[in-house]
Structure formats: structure tokens, C-alpha cells
N, C-alpha and C positions, 0 to 999 in steps of 0.2 A: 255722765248723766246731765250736767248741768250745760254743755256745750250742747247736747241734743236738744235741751231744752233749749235753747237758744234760737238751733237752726229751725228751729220746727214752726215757735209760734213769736218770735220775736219780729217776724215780718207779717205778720197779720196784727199786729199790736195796737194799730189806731186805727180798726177796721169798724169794731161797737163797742162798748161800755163791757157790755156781757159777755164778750171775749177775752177783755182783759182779767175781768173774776174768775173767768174759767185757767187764764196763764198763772195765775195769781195761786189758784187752788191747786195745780199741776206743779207749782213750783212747791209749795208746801208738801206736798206729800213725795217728793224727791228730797226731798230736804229731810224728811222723818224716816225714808227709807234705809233699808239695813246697807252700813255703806258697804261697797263691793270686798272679797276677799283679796287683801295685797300680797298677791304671791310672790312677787318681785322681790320683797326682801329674802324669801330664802332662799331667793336665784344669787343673792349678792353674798349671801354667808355663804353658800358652795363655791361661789369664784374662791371665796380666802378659805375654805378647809374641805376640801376635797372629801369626798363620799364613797371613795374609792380609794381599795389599796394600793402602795405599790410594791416594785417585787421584793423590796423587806419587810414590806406585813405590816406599812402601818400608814396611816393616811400621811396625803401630802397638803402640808400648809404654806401660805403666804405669810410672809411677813408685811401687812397694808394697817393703815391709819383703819381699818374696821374694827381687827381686832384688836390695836395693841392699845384704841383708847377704851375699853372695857377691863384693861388688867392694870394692876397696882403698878404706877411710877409708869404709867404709860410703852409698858414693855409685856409682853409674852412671854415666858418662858419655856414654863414646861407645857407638853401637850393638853394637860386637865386647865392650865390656863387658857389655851388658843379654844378651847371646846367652850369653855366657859364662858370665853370672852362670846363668841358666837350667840350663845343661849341669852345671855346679858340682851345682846344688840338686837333681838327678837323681843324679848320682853321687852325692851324698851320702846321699841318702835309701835308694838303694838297694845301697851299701856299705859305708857306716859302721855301725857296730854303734851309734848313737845315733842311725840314721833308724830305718828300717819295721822290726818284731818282729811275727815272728822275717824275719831278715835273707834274703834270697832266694839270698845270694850263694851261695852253695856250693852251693846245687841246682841252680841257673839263672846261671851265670855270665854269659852270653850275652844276658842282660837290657842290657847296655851296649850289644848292637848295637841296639837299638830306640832309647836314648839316641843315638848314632850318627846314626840317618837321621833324628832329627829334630836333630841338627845341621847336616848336611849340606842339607836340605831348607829350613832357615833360611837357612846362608850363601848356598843357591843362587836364594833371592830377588829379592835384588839384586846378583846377578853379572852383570857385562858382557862383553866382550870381551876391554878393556883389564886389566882388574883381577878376577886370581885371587883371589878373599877367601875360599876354602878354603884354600889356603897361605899367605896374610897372617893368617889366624885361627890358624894353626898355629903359625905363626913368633913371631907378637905375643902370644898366649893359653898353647896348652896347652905350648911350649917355655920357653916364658921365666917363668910368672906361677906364684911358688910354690906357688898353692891346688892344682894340678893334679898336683905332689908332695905333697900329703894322706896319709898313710897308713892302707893298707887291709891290718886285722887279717886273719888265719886264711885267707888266699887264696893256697892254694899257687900257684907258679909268678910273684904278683903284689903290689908292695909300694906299689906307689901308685898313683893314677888316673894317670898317665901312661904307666907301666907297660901297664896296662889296653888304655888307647888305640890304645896303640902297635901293638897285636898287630892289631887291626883298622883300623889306621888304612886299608886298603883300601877300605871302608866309606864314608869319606871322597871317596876318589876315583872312586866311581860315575859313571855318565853320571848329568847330571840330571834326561831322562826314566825312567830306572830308579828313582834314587831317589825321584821324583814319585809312584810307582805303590808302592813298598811304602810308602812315609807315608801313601797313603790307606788302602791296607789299614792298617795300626797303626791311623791313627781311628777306622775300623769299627769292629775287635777292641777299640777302647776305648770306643767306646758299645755294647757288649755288655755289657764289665764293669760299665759304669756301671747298668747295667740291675740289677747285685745290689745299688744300693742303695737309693734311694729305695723302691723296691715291688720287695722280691724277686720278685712270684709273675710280673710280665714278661717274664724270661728264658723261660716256656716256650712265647712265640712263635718259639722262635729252635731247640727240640731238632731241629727236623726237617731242617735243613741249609736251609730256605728264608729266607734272610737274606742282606744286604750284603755281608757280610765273606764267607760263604763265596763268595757269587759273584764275590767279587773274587778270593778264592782261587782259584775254578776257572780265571778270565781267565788270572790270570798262570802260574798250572800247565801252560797250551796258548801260552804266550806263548814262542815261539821264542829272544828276548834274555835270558829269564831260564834256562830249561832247558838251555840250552849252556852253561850256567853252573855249575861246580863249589859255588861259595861263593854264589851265588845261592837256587841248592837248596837248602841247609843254610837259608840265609833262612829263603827258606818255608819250610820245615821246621818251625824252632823259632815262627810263627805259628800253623803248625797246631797245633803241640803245646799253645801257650797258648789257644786256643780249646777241643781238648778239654778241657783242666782246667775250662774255665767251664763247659761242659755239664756235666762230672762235677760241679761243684759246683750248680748249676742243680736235677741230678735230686734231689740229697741236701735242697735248699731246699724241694724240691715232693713230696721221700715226707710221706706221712700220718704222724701222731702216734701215739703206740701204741694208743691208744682205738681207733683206726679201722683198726687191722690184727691183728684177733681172728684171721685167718686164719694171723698169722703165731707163734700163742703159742708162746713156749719159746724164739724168734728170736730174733736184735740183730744192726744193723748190724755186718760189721767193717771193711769201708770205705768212702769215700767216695761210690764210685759206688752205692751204697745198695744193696749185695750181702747176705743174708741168710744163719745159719751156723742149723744145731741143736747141740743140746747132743749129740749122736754124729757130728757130721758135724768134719771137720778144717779148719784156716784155710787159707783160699787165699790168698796174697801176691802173684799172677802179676800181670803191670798190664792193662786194659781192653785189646780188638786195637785201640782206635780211638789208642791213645797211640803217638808216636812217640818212642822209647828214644837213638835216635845223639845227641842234641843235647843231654843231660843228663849231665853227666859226675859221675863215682862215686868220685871223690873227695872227702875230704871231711876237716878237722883235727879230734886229738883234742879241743879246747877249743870249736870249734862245734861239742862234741854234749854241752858238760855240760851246757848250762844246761835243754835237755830232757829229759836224765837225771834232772835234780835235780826238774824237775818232774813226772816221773814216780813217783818215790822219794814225791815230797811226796802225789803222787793214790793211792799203795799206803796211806801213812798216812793217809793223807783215809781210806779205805775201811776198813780196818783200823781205824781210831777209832769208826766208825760200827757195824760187827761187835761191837764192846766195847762201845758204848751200847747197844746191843739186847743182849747177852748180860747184861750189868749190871741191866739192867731185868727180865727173865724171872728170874733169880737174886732181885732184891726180891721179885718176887710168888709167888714158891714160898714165900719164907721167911714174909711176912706170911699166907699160907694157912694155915703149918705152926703158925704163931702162935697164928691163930683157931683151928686144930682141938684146940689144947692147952687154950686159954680152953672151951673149947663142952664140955672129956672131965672139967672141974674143975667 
């Protein structure tokens, strides 16, 4: 986001005064935007523990520096370790205020329940009969092993990953064909993300709704076990809502440069979805109709909003400096004019 911003109006930057309030306010409200879903870690937990059997019936794991610094003495052992270690390195990444920047958590709390069914989705691997290893992973892991007492800054109502868990631990106790069908959907929705990075301009096979993940979307939308479902819905829900953000982000990857939108002069983005303002026209703040609003809760701690504030304050003074370098310079060249017309009157 913040490279688009750049290319977009950083070169029109000393064109008016009121162009820079306009970068200024575009920066800001990219700044307060919900940051994008990072799918990419759980492309990195499936390199080290595979999501698939093999022909002994049980996943196949690496031995890598992911998992083995998530388990006690920096070693793996047993399987509920390697799985463990996985779910750790999610939580962390996307609650600790030393994984992903800026931090998801307070936009997107709910990012745990996708951690979640790809736990659940693991333990239910290699479940039998005999042996519940969703509640022996519960019992031997997230109750007893202090990693999962971690604490989690500026999350009202939540002071540790267990905490966390605990609220959803329902999530957990899915049937396993339920949980089978939203972990495929999560894959989809994560080789869509994956689509913004190697070659952004891929994603715009996917604006028109004709892709995987939606159609899997629409399956379990008409899919009677999940609809009777109060907490199921909310699911999907927050799916859907992470898909539109990648579209929103998608269109903003695939507007044209300023060169090639002469039709829009006097314009600038002010949000994501690549909306267009004039300089008489007023800021619209409303969200896209495609976004759904229940599943994003609006709360939020004084201390998760300084360090955007600060950089805000810092992009004023960025702009602000650069106002003074151009005033500074037009003030030299009057003075050395007034110079020469004095040398030229002698």
C-alpha cells in the first residue's frame, strides 16, 4: 500500500500546497487501514508440516529452525510437539507485537480462528477412534505448556494465547468434515494472497468472482450443515471479508500510474479501493457494499494507535520539510535576480 502510495502521488508532490494535504490525508487513512491478511505464514508452516498424508497415515514433517524454536530445548519431538510448535509460530506472528507490522490484531482479531482450523485439521489427521487427540493436544499443549501463556499486548478482553483459544476453543471441536471444508476454503483464499506476490498483476484473473475460493464459497453458503449454524456463518463471514480486502487491494495494484490517468487531473486516490476525490468534492470514509462490517470489531487500545500517529506526525513533517525546501529555493532565486538587476543598474 504504502509503495503505491508513493508511486502514485510522490511525483506530483511540489505541484500545490493542496495537493500535499490531499498526500498527506491519503497517507493517513492507509495508515489506519485494516492491514492486509498475511497469508504467507501459513504457506511457511506447510513447508515444515505437511497437510497431507503419507502412505503410513501420518503427516510428513521437517525438521527447520520454524519449528524446533517453538518447542522446549529448542527440539521437536513428538508429533503434538511439531503441530504445536506450528500453531505457536502463528500466534506469534500474528499477535506479538514482534511478528507481522503493523500487527493485525485489533483489526482482525479473529485471524485466530483460521489458526484454529488449521489446527483442528492437523489433529484430525491422524484421529482414530480410540484416541481423541484434539483433547490430548489440549490437555498436553495449550493447558499445560507455558508458550501458550505468551503474553498478548493491547488486546482488550485477552492476555495470553490461551486466553485467545479459549474463547474459540469451539472451533476445535468441529465435526471433521466441517472443518475439512473451511481448511480448503482457507487454502484457496491463500493462494489468492499468494497471487500478490511474486507477479502482482495475476490477481486480476480472479476480480470477477470466477475462481476456487469463491466457488467454494458459494458451495458451503448453500451447504445446509454450515447455515444452521450460528458460529459457522460468522466463519464464512470473516472469509468473505478477507477476500474482499485482496480484491480491494488487487484493484489499487492494477490502477494505472498518474501518467496514464490525464483524465483524472486534479485527482488522488483516498482509498484503497482506488476511489477518486477533486479538489471541491468532500472525503468519503463509507466502506465498499462488498465489505462485511459484523466481524471486525471497533475496538481498539490507546497505545495500538501511536505508533501510526507517530507516523503520521513524522509524514506531516516529511511534507512540511519539503514545502520549506521549495520555499527556501524560490526565496534564493529572487534574491540572486535582485542581485544581478543591482550589478546590471551599476
Amino acid at each position: 500500500m504504502y509503495i503505491h502510495f508513493y508511486n502514485k502521488v510522490m511525483p506530483n508532490v511540489s505541484k500545490n500546497s493542496i495537493y500535499c494535504i490531499k498526500c498527506i490525508i491519503y497517507l493517513i487513512k492507509s495508515l489506519l487501514s485494516i492491514p492486509l491478511f498475511k497469508c504467507e505464514k501459513f504457506q511457511e508452516v506447510r513447508n515444515s508440516i505437511s497437510d497431507e498424508l503419507k502412505g503410513n497415515g501420518i503427516p510428513e514433517f521437517d525438521d527447520d529452525d520454524i519449528l524446533n524454536n517453538y518447542c522446549d530445548s529448542k527440539k521437536c519431538i513428538s508429533d503434538y510437539d511439531r503441530i504445536s510448535a506450528g500453531c505457536l509460530y502463528l500466534l506469534y506472528q500474528f499477535y506479538n507485537d514482534s511478528g507481522i507490522f503493523p500487527s493485525p490484531k485489533n483489526n482482525n482479531r479473529y485471524i485466530v480462528d483460521y489458526i484454529l482450523i488449521w489446527l483442528s485439521y492437523m489433529l484430525n489427521l491422524n484421529k482414530s477412534e480410540r484416541d481423541d487427540s484434539i483433547k490430548s493436544f489440549y490437555n498436553y499443549q495449550i493447558d499445560s505448556c507455558d508458550k501458550y501463556k505468551t503474553q498478548i499486548n493491547n488486546l482488550a478482553g485477552y492476555d495470553n494465547y490461551k486466553e485467545l483459544i479459549d474463547e474459540r476453543k469451539y472451533l476445535l471441536d468441529m465435526d471433521s468434515n466441517i472443518v475439512s471444508k473451511f481448511y480448503q476454503a482457507l487454502k484457496l483464499l491463500c493462494n489468492l494472497y499468494n497471487e500478490l506476490g511474486d507477479d502482482n498483476k495475476n490477481c486480476k484473473n480472479y476480480l470477477d468472482d470466477n475462481n476456487e475460493f469463491y466457488k467454494k464459497y458459494e458451495e458451503l453458503k448453500n451447504d445446509s450443515d454450515i447455515t444452521g449454524n450460528e458460529l459457522y456463518n460468522k466463519l464464512l463471514s470473516t472469509l468473505l471479508k478477507d477476500y474482499n480486502n485482496f480484491k480491494t487491494e488487487c484493484n489499487v495494484i492494477l490502477s494505472p500510474p498518474p501518467e496514464e490517468t490525464k483524465q483524472n487531473h486534479g485527482q488522488i486516490p483516498v482509498d484503497s479501493s482506488g476511489q477518486f476525490f477533486t479538489e471541491d468534492s468532500e472525503f468519503n470514509s463509507e466502506p465498499s457494499s462488498g465489505q462485511i462490517s459484523e466481524v471486525t470489531p471497533s475496538s481498539s487500545s490507546i497505545v495500538s494507535k501511536l505508533i501510526p500517529v507517530l507516523l503520521i506526525f513524522g509524514a506531516i513533517a516529511f511534507f512540511l520539510g519539503i514545502s520549506y525546501k521549495y520555499s527556501l529555493f524560490g526565496f534564493r532565486k529572487r534574491f540572486q535576480k535582485q542581485k544581478l538587476r543591482e550589478k546590471l543598474k551599476k
